[in-house]
BAFI-3210 file (N, C-alpha, C; in Angstrom, 3 decimals, decimal comma, padded with zeros to 6 digits):
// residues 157
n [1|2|3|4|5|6|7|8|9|10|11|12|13|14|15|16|17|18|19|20|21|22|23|24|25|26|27|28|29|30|31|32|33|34|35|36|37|38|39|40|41|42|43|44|45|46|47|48|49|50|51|52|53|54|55|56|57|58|59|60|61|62|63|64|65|66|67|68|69|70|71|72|73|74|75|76|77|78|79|80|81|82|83|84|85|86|87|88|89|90|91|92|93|94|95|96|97|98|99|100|101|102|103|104|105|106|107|108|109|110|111|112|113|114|115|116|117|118|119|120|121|122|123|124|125|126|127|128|129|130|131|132|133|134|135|136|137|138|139|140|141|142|143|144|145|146|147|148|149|150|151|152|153|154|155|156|157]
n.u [-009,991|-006,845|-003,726|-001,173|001,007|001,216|000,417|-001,712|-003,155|-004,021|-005,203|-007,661|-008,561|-011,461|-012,511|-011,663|-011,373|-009,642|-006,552|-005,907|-002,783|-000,878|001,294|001,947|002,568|003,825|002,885|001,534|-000,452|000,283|-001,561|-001,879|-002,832|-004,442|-005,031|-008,303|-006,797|-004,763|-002,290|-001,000|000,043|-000,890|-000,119|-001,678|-003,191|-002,486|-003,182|-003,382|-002,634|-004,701|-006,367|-006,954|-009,194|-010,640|-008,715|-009,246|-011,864|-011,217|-009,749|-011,430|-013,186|-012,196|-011,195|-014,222|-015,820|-013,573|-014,019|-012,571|-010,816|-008,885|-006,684|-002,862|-000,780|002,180|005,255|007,108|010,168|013,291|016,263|017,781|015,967|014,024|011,236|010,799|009,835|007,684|007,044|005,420|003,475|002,088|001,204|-000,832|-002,234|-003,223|-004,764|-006,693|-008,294|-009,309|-011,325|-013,154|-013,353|-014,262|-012,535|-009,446|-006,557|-003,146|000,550|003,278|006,823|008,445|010,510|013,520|011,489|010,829|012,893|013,586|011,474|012,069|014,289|013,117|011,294|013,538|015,114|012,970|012,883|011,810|010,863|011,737|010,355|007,499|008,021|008,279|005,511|004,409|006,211|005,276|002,653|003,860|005,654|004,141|002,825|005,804|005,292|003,116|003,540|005,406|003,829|001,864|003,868|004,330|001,564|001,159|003,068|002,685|000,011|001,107|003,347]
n.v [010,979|012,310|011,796|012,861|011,546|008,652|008,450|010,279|008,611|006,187|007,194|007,982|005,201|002,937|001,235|-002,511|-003,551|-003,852|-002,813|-001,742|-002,017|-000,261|-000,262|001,526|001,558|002,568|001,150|-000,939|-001,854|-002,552|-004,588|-005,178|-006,990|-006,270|-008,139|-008,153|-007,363|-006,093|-006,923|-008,671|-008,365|-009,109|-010,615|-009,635|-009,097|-007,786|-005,218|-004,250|-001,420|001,079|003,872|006,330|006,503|003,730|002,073|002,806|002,067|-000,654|-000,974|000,210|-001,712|-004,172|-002,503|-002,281|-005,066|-006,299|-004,989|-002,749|-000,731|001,512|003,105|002,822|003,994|003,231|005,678|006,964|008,077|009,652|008,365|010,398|010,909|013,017|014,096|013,280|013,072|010,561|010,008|012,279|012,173|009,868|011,055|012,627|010,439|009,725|012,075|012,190|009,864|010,064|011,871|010,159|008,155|007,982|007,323|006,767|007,476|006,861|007,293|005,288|005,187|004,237|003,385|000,948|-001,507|-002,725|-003,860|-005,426|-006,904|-008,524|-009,671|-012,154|-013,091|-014,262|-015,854|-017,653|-019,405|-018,634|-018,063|-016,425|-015,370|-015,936|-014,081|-011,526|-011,457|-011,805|-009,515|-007,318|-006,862|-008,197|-006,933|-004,423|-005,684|-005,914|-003,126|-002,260|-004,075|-002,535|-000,219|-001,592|-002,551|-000,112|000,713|-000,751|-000,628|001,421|001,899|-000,127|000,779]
n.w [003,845|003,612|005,355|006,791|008,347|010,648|013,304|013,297|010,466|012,588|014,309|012,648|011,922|011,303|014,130|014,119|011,258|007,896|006,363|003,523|001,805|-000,698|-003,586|-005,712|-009,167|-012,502|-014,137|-012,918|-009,880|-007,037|-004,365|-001,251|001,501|005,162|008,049|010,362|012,741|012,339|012,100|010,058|007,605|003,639|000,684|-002,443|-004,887|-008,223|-009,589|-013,162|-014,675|-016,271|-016,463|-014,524|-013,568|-014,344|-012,756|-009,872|-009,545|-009,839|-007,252|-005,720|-005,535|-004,188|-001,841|-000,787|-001,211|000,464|003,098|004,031|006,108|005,944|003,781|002,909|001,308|-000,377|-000,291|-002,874|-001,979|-002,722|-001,931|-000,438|001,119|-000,307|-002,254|-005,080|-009,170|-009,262|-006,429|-006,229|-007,839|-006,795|-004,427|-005,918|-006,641|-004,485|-003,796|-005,879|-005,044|-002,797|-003,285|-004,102|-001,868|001,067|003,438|005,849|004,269|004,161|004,142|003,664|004,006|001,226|000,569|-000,682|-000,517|-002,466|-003,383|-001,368|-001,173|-003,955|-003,117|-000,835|-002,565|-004,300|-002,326|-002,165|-004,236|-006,567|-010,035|-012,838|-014,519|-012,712|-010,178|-012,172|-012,081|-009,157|-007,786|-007,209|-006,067|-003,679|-003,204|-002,251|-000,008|001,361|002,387|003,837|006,297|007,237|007,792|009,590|011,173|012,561|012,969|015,460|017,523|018,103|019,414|021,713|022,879]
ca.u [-009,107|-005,662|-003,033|000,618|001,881|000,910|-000,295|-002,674|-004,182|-004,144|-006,763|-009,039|-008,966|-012,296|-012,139|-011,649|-011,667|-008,586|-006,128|-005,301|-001,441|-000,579|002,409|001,742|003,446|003,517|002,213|000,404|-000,368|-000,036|-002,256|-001,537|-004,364|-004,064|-006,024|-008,719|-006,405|-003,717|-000,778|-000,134|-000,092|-000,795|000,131|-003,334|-003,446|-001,811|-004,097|-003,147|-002,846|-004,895|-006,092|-007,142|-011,336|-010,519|-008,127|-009,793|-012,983|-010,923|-009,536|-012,736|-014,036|-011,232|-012,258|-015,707|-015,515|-012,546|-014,117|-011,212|-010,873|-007,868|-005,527|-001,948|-000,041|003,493|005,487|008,516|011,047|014,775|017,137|018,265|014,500|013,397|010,411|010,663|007,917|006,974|006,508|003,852|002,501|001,446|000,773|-001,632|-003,581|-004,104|-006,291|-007,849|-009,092|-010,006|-012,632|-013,950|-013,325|-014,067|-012,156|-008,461|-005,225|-001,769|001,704|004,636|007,970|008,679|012,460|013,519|010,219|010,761|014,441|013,149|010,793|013,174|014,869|012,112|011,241|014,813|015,099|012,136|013,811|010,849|011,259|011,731|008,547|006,858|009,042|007,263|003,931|004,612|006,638|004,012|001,669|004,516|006,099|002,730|003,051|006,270|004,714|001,740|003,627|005,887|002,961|001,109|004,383|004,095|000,729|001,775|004,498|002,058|-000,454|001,890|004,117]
ca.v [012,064|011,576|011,804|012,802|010,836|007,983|008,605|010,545|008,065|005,576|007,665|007,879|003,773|002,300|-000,756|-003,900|-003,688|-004,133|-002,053|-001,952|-001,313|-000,200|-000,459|002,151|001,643|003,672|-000,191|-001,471|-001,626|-004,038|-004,636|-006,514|-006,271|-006,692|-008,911|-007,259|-007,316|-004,757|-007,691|-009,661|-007,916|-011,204|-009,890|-010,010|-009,175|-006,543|-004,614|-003,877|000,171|001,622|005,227|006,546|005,825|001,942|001,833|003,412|001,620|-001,889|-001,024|000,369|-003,063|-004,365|-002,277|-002,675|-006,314|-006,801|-004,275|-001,874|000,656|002,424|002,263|002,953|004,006|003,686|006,836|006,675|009,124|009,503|008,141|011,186|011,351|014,432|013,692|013,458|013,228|009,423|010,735|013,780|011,591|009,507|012,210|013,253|009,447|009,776|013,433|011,922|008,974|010,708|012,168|008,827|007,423|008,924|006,571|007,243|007,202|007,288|007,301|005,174|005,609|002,629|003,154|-000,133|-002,396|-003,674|-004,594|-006,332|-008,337|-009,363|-010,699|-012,442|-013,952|-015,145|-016,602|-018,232|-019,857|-018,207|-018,267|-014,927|-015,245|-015,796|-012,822|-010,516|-011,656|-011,333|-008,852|-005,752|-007,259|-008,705|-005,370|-003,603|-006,262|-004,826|-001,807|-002,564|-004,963|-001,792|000,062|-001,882|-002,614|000,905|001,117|-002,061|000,185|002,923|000,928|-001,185|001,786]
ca.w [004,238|003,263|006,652|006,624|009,310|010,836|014,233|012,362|010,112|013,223|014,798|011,965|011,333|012,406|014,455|013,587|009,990|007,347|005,796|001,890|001,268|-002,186|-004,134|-007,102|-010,189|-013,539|-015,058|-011,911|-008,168|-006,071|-003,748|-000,115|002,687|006,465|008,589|011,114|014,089|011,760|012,474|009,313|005,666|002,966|-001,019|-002,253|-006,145|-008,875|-010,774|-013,977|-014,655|-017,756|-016,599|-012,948|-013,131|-013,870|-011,636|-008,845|-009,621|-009,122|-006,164|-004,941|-005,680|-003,472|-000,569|-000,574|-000,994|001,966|003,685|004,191|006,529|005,538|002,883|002,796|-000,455|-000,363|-000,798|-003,104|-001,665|-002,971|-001,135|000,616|001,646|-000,675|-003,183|-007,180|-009,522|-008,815|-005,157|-006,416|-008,840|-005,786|-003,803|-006,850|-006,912|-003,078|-003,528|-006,532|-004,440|-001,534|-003,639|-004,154|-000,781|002,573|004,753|005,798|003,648|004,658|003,081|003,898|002,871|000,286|-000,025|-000,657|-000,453|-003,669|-002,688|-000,092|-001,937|-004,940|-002,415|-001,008|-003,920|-004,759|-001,379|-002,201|-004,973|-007,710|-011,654|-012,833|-014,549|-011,430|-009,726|-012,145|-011,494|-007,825|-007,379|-007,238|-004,833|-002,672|-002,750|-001,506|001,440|002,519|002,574|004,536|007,079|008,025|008,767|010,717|012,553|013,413|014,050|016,505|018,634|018,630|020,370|022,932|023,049]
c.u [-007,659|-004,463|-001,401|001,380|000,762|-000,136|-001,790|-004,136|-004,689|-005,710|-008,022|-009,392|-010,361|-012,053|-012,883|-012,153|-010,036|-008,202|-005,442|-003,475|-001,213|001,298|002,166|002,727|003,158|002,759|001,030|000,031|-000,721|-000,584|-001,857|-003,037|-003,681|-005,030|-006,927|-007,890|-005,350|-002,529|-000,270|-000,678|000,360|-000,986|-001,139|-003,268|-002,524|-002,875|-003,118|-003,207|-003,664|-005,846|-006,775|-008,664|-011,264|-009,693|-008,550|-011,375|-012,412|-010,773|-010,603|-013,796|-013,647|-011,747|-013,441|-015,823|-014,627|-013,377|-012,793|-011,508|-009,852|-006,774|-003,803|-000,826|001,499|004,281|006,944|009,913|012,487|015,388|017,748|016,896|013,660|012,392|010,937|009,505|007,560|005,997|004,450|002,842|001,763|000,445|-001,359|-003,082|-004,234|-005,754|-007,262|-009,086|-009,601|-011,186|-013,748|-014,674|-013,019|-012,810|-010,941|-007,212|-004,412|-000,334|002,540|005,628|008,350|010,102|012,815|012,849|010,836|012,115|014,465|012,113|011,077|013,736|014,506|011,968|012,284|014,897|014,022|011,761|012,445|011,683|011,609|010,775|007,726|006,991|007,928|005,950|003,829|004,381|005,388|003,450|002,757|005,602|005,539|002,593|004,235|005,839|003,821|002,288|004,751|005,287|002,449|002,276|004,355|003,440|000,856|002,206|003,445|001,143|000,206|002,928|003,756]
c.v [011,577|012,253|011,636|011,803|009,637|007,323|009,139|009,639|006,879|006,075|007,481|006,585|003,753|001,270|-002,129|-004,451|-003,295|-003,107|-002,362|-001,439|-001,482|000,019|000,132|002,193|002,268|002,277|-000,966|-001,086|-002,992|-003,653|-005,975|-005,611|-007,350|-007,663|-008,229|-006,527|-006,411|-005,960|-008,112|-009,059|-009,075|-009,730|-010,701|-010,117|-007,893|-006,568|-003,707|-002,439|000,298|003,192|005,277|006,073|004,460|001,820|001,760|002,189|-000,231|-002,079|-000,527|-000,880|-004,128|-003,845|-002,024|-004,072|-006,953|-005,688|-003,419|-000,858|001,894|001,992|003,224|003,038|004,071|004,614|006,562|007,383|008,338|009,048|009,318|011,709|012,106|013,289|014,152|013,034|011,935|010,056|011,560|012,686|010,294|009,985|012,664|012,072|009,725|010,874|012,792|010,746|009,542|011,320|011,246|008,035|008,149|008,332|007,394|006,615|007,696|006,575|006,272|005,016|004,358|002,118|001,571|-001,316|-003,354|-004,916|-005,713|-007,674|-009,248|-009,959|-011,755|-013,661|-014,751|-016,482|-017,629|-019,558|-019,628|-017,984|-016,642|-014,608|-014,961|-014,562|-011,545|-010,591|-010,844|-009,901|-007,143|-005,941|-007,552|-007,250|-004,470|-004,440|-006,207|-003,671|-001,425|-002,984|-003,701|-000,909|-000,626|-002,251|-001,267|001,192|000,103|-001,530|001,100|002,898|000,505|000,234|003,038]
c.w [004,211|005,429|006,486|007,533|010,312|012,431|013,911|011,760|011,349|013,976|014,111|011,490|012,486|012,893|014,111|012,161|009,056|006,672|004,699|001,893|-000,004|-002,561|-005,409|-007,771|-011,002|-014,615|-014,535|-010,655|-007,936|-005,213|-002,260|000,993|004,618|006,873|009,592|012,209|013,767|012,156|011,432|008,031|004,824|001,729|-001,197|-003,668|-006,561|-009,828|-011,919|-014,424|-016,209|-017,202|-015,238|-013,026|-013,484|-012,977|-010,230|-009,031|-009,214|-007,811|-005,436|-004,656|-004,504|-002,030|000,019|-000,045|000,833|003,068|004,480|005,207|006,760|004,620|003,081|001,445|000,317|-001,191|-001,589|-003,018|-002,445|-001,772|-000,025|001,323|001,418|-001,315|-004,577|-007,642|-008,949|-007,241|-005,385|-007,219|-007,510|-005,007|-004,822|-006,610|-005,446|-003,353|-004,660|-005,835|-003,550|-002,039|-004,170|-003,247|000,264|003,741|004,358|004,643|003,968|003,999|004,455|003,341|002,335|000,311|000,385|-000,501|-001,970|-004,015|-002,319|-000,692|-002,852|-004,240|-001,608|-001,723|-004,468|-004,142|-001,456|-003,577|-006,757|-009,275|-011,785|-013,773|-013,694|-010,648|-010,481|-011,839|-009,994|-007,694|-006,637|-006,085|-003,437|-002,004|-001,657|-000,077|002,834|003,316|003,960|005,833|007,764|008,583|009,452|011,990|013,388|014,231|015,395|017,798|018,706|020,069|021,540|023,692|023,736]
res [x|x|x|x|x|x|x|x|x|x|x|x|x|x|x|x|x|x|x|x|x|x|x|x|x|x|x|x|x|x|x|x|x|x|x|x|x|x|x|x|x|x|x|x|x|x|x|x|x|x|x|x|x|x|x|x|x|x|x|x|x|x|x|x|x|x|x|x|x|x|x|x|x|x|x|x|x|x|x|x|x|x|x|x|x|x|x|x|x|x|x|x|x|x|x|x|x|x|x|x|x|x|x|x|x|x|x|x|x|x|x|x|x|x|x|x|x|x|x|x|x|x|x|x|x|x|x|x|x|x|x|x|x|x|x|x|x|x|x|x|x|x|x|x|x|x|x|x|x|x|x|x|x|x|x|x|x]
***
């Protein structure tokens, strides 16, 4: 069941089981995963894009395997916070997965993740070979690591 907001999908996580954050690209996704306890998002892998039923079938492999219990796509809003196509075209993989996968999915807003991880990576004094490798997966770990700080505050909060 996909979940607009985050309180939302918080409810429908089961416990004590990990959450996928994605980083959808028009080439790949990155992939970062949480740890049971929802505290520490680790860049996990980038799957290579070639049409939605391989795709979906990797990452289904992904949360089977990790045992997942919710994933998180990051949403790519404009800067002034509206949606453009990337956005819908997100929007679009979520409903297709959801007919794959019962568990929960929930959006967060990406703006600047990838920013954040080039920089990252710089700081980290990486090739720019390496950088693209990365980047995708390490992206999808921003992603991930600002939800769960949410779900974090939601919790304690």
């Amino acid at each position: 069941m996909i979940h607009e907001d985050i309180p939302d999908f918080a409810a429908a996580l089961p416990p004590m089981r990990a959450i996928a954050g994605l980083d959808l690209g028009t080439k790949t996704i990155g992939v970062a995963l949480s740890d049971r306890l929802l505290s520490v998002a680790t860049p996990t892998e980038t799957i290579k894009r070639k049409k939605f039923t391989l795709d979906a079938e990797a990452l289904l492999k992904i949360v089977r395997d990790r045992e997942v219990g919710g994933i998180i796509l990051g949403l790519p809003r404009n800067m002034d916070g509206s949606e453009g196509p990337r956005a819908q075209s997100t929007r679009a993989f979520a409903r297709n997965l959801s007919q794959l996968w019962d568990g929960p999915i929930g959006f967060w807003d990406e703006r600047l993740s990838t920013v954040a991880a080039e920089r990252a990576l710089l700081e980290a004094d990486t090739s720019r070979k390496k950088r693209a490798e990365l980047i995708d997966h390490v992206a999808a770990s921003f992603i991930l690591q600002g939800a769960l700080d949410r779900l974090r505050h939601l919790r304690t909060g």
